[in-house]
N, C-alpha and C positions, 0 to 999 in steps of 0.2 A: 785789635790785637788780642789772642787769646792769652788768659790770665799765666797759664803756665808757661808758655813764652815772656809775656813780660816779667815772671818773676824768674825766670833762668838769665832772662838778658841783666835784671837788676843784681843777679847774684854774680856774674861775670864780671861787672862791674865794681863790684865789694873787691872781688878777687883781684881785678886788675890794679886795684888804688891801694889793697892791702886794708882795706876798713876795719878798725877792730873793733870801733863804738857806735850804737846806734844812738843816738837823741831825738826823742820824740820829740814832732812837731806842737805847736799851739794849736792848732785845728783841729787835731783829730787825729785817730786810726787812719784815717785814709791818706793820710803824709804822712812817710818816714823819711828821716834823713839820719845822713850818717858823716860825719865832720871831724874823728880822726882818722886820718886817712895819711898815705903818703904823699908827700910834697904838697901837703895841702888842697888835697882833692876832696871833693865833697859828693857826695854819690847823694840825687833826692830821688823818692821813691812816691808816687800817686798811685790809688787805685782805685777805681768804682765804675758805676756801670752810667758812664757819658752817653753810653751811644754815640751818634754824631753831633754833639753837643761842647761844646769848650766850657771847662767847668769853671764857677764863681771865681772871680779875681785873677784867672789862669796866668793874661797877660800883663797884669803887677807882679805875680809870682814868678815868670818867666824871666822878666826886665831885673828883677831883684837879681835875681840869681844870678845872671850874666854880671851883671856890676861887680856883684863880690867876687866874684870867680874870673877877670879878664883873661883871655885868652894870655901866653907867656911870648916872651920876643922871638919873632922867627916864625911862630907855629900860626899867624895870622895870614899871612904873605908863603904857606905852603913850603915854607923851609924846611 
C-alpha cells in the first residue's frame, strides 16, 4: 500500500471518529494511536517498510486490540 494512501486512509479515519488526541505508542514512531475519539473509537496507526513480511508481535497487537475495541450489538450480525 503506498504511504500516501495509507496516510489519507488514516486521516479519514481521525475524521470519521472525530480524534482529537494522539498518544504515542510505547514502541516507537512507527505506532500512533489515537484514543480520544468519539464513542470510544480508537484509530491505530503503523508504518514501515514490511514488505511482504508481518511485523514483530503483529498478531498479539492485532488480538489486543480487538479485545479492547469488541465490535457493539448489532454491528456483528450485519445489522
Amino acid at each position: 500500500l503506498p504511504i500516501d494512501s495509507a496516510r489519507a486512509a488514516r486521516d479519514a479515519w481521525l475524521r470519521i471518529n472525530q480524534c482529537a488526541v494522539e498518544t504515542q505508542a510505547a514502541d516507537g514512531p512507527s505506532r500512533r494511536r489515537w484514543s480520544a475519539c468519539r464513542a470510544g473509537a480508537v484509530v491505530e496507526y503503523c508504518e514501515g517498510d514490511y514488505a511482504h513480511t508481518w511485523p514483530p508481535d503483529a498478531t498479539a497487537r492485532v488480538w489486543e486490540f480487538l479485545q479492547e475495541h469488541p465490535m457493539a450489538a448489532g454491528l456483528a450480525s450485519g445489522r
